[in-house]
N, C-alpha and C positions, 0 to 999 in steps of 0.2 A: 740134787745137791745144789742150794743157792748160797750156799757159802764159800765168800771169795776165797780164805785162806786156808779153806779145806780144797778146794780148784788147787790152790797153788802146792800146797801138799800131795798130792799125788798127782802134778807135774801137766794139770789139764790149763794153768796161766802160767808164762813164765816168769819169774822173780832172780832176781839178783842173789843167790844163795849164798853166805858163807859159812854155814856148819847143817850137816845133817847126817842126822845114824835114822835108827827105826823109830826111836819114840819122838823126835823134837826136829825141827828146821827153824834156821836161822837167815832171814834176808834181809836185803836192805829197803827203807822206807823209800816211799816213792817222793812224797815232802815232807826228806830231812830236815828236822830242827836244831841240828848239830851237825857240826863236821863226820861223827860217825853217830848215826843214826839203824838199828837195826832192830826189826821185831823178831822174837823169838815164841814159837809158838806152840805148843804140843799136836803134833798129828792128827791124835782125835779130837775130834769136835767138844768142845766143852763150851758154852756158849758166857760164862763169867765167872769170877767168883762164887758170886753168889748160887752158882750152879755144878761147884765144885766138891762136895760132898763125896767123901769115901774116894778121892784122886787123892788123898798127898800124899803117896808116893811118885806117882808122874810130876806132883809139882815141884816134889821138893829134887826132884832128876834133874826138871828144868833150870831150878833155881841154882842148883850147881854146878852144873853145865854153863850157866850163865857168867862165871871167873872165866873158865877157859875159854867162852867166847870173846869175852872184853881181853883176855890177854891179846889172842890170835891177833884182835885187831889192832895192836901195837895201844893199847888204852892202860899205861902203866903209873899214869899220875891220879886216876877216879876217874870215875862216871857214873852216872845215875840209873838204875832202874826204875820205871814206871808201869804201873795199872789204872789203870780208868776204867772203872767198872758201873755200867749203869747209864742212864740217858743225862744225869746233872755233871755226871764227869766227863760226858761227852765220849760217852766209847761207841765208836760209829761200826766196828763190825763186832758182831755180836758172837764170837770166836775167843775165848780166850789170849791174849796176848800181853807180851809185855816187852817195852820200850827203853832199848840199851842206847844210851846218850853217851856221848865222850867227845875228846879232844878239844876240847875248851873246856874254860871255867864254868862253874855254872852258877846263877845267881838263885835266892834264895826271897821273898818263898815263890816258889813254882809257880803258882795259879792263881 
């Protein structure tokens, strides 16, 4: 297994955790780009979108799981969810994930 955040899923790196049941872990970013910065992940390996066929059901667990993580994190005025999928979007680990931003404003457009 050379995937980082499949290691960090079943506990072989450790990560700053704040939500996890059996299907999804949620930790924080190593260089936050916001005050609350956390990637949330699905356990199995899915390596992007693009590569996500016949999951949404895991996604769409993940995606709403996603409110009660940004609540936890006291994130009650907005924040952003992000995907980067692909090498032009700059998605550097080829894992599925996605990027819970908060506690500040956020300026617009993104990228």
């Amino acid at each position: 297994m050379d995937c980082i955040f499949c290691k960090i899923a079943v506990g072989d790196i450790p990560a700053d955790i704040v939500y996890e049941d059996d299907e999804i872990m949620a930790f924080r970013d190593l260089d936050p780009q916001a005050p609350v910065h956390v990637l949330i992940i699905p356990k199995k390996h899915i390596a992007s979108l693009d590569d996500a066929d016949g999951q949404g059901e895991l996604l769409g667990y993940l995606m709403q799981k996603t409110h009660e993580i940004a609540s936890l994190l006291g994130l009650k005025t907005g924040y952003r969810v992000v995907n980067n999928c692909g090498d032009d979007a700059l998605q550097t680990v080829k894992h599925i994930h996605f990027h819970l931003l908060g506690g500040r404003k956020m300026g617009w457009p993104p990228g």
